[in-house]
C-alpha positions in Angstrom: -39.4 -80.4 -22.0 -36.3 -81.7 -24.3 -32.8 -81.7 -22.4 -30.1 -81.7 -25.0 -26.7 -82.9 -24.8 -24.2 -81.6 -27.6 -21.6 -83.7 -28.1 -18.8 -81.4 -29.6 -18.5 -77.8 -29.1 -16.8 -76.9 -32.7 -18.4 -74.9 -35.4 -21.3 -77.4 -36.2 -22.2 -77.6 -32.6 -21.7 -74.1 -31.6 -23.9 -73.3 -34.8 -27.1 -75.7 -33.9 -26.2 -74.0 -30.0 -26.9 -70.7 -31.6 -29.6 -71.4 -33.5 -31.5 -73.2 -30.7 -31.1 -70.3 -28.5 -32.1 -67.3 -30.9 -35.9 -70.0 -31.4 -36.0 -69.5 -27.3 -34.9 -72.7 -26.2 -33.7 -72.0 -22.6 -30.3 -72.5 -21.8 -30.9 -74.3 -19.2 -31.7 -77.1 -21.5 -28.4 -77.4 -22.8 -25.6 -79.0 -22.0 -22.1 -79.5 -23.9 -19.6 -81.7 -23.8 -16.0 -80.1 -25.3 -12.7 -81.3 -23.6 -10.4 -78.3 -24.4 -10.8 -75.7 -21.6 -10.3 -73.1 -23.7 -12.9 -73.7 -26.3 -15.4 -74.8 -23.1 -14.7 -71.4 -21.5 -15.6 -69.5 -24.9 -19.0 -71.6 -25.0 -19.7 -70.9 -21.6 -19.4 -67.3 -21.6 -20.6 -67.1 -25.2 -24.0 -68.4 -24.3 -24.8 -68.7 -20.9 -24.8 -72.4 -20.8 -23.6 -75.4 -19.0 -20.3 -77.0 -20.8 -18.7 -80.0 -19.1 -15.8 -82.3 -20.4 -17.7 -85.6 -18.8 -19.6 -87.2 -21.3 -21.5 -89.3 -18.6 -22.5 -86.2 -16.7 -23.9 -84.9 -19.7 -26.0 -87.9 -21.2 -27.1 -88.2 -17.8 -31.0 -87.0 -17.9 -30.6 -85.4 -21.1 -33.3 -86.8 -24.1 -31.4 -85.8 -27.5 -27.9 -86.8 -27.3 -26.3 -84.8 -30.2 -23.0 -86.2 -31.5 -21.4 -83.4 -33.3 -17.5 -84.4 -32.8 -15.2 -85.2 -36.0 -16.0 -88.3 -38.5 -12.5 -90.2 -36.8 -13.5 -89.2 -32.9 -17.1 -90.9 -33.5 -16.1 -93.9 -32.8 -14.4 -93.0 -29.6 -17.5 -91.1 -28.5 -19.9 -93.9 -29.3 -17.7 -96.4 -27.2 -18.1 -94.4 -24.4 -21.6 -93.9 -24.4 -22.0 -97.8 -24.8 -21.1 -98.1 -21.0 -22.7 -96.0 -19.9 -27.0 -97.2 -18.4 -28.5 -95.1 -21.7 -32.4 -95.1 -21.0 -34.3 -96.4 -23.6 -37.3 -96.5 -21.4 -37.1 -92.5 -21.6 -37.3 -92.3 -25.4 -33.6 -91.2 -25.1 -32.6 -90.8 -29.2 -29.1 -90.5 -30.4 -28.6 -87.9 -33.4 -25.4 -88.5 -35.2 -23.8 -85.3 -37.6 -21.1 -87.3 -38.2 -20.3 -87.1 -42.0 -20.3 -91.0 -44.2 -20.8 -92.6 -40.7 -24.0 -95.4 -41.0 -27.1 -95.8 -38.6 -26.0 -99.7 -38.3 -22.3 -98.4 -37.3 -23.5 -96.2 -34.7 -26.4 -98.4 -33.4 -23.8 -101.1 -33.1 -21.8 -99.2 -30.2 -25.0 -98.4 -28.2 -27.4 -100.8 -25.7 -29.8 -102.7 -28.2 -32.6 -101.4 -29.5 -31.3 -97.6 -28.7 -33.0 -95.0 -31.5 -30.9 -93.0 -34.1 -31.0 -90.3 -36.4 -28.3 -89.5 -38.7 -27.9 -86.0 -40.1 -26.2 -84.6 -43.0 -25.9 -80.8 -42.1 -24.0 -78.1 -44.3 -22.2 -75.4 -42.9 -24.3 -72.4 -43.8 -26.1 -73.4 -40.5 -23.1 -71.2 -39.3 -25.9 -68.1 -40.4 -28.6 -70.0 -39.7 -29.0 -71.2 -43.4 -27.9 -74.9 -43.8 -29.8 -77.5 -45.3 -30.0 -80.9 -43.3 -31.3 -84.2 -44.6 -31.9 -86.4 -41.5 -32.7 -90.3 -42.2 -34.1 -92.6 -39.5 -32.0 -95.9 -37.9 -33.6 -99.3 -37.7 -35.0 -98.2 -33.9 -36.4 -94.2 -34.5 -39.8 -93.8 -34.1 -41.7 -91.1 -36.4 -42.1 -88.7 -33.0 -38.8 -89.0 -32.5 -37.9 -88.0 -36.2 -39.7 -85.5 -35.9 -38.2 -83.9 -32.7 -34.7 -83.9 -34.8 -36.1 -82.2 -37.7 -37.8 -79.7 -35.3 -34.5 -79.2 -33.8 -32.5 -78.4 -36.9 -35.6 -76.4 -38.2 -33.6 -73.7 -35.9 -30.7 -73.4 -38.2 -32.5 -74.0 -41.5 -34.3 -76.3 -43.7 -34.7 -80.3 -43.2 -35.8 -82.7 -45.8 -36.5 -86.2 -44.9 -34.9 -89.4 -46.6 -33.7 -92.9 -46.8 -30.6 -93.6 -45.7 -29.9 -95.2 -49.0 -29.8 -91.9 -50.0 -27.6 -89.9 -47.4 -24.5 -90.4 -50.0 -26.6 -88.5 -52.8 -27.0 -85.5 -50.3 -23.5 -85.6 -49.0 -22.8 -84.9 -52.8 -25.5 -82.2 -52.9 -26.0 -80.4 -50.1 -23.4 -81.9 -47.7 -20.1 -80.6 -50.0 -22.3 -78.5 -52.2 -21.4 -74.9 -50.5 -17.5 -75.7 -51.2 -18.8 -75.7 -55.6 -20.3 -72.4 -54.8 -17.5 -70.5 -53.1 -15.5 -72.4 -56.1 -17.8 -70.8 -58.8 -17.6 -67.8 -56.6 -13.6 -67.1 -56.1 -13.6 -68.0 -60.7 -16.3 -64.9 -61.1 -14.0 -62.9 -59.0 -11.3 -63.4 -60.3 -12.5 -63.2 -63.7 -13.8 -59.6 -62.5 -10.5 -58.4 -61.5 -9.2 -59.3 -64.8 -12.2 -57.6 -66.4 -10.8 -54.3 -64.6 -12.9 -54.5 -61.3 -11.7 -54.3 -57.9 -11.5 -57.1 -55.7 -13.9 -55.7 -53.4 -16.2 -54.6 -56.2 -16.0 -57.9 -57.7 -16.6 -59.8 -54.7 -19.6 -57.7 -53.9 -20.9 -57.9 -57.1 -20.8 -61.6 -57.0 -21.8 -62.5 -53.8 -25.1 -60.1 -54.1 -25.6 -61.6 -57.0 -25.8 -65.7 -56.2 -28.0 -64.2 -53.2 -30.8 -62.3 -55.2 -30.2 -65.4 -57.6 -31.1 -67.8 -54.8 -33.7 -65.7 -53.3 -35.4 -65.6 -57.2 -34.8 -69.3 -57.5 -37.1 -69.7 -53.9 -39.7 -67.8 -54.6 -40.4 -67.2 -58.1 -42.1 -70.0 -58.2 -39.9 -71.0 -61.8 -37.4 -73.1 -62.2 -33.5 -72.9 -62.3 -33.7 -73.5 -66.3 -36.8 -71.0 -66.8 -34.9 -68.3 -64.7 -31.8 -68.5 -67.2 -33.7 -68.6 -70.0 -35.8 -65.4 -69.4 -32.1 -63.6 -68.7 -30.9 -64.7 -71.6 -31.4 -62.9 -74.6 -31.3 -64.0 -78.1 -27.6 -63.4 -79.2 -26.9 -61.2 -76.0 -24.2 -60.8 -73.8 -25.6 -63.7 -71.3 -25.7 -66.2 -74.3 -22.3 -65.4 -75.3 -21.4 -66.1 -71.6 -23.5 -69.6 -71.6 -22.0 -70.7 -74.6 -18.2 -70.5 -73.5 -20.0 -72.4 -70.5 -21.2 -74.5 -72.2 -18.1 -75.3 -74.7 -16.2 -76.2 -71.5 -18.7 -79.0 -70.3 -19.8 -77.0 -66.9 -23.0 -79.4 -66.9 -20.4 -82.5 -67.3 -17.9 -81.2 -64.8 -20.4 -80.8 -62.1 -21.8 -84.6 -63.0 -18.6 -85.6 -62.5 -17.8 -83.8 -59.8 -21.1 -84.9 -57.9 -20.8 -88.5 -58.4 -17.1 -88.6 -57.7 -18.0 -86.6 -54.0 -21.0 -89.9 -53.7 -18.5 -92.1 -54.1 -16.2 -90.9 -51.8 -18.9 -90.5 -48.8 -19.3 -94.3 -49.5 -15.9 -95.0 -49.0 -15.8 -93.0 -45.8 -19.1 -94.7 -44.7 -17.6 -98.1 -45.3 -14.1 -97.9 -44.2 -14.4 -95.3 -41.4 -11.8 -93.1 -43.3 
């Protein structure tokens, strides 16, 4: 049996909460840390579980330590959990979903030797729908790799990779549902000039990038096939793809990508 400690009861923990419960984990296998009484009495009653504002209490006993607090309140956290007798003789494992912050950063603050995972989540976990790459620390065994990934399987998909490669999927997946709703509030907006009403327009558009994304999954094709086949010779989609296309969408989104990787470096190396 896994005892869980969340770290953080905000939108990213109360999400993984969520989705651990609706898979049938007992609640009696969870345990949250949140300091504002407010928010801990929401949790509590929300879910039937344990919420406590002593971080010692909590990691006390409990396997998976999930730190799910703020990129600038990490560091605070991890001090904390460096005094305290952490078991490594348990297998205890630290996962971190602290956005840009390193394995070697966080392993640094804990007793030597202690495991961690670092996760880069995405909030459409909110619906049970995020993406999370999870990458190993110098100390995580494969089992224990796995437990993370079966843990987040609750919430969505997880994809293994290096660490060397968490920046990448910061750029990707990490910020990646803040270029959708981008594309999405320009196509509604469009459609309101086009004569549609808001509403119409945003259901038109949302239905559409989710039977787009459903197509995507399991036609089997790829992204380029799929617009190809809806794109007919000198049709009303070509006309669409070429004003696209005029204004470097493919460039923009490079850029924008590699500018978002660069970024998630700087956090990662100045803490900021």
């Amino acid at each position: 049996m896994t005892r869980i400690a969340v770290i953080g009861g905000g939108r990213i923990g109360e999400a993984l909460i969520a989705g651990l419960l609706e898979a049938g984990r007992p609640a009696k296998d969870l345990v949250v840390v949140e300091t504002v009484p407010a928010r801990a009495q929401v949790l509590s009653e929300r879910f039937g579980i344990r919420v406590t504002d002593s971080l010692a209490e909590a990691a006390t006993g409990s396997d998976v330590l999930v730190v799910a607090v703020k990129p600038h309140d990490v560091d605070a956290v991890l001090g904390e959990l460096g005094k305290l007798e952490l078991d490594n003789d348990r297998d205890q494992i630290l996962v971190s979903l602290a956005a840009g912050v390193p394995t070697a950063r966080v392993e640094s603050k804990l007793p030597a030797g202690f495991p961690v995972v670092r996760v880069m989540p995405n909030t459409p976990m909110l619906v049970g729908q995020g993406m999370s790459a999870i990458a190993a620390g110098r100390y995580a065994k494969a089992e224990q790799l796995n437990v993370v990934a079966e843990l987040l399987g609750a919430v969505g998909k997880v994809v293994t990779v290096a660490e060397s490669q968490m920046d990448a999927v910061t750029a990707v997946s990490g910020s990646g549902p803040a270029y959708f709703f981008l594309v999405v509030e320009a196509m509604v907006e469009a459609g309101v000039g086009l004569g549609l009403t808001r509403d119409v327009a945003t259901e038109l558009v949302v239905q559409t990038m989710l039977g787009s994304a459903a197509l995507l999954e399991e036609s089997g094709q790829d992204a380029a096939e799929l617009r190809a086949a809806v794109t007919s010779p000198a049709g009303t989609t070509a006309a669409a793809v070429r004003e696209l296309e005029r204004g470097a969408v493919r460039s923009a989104f490079w850029e924008a990508l590699h500018a978002a990787k660069r970024r998630s470096v700087e956090q990662g190396s100045t803490g900021e």
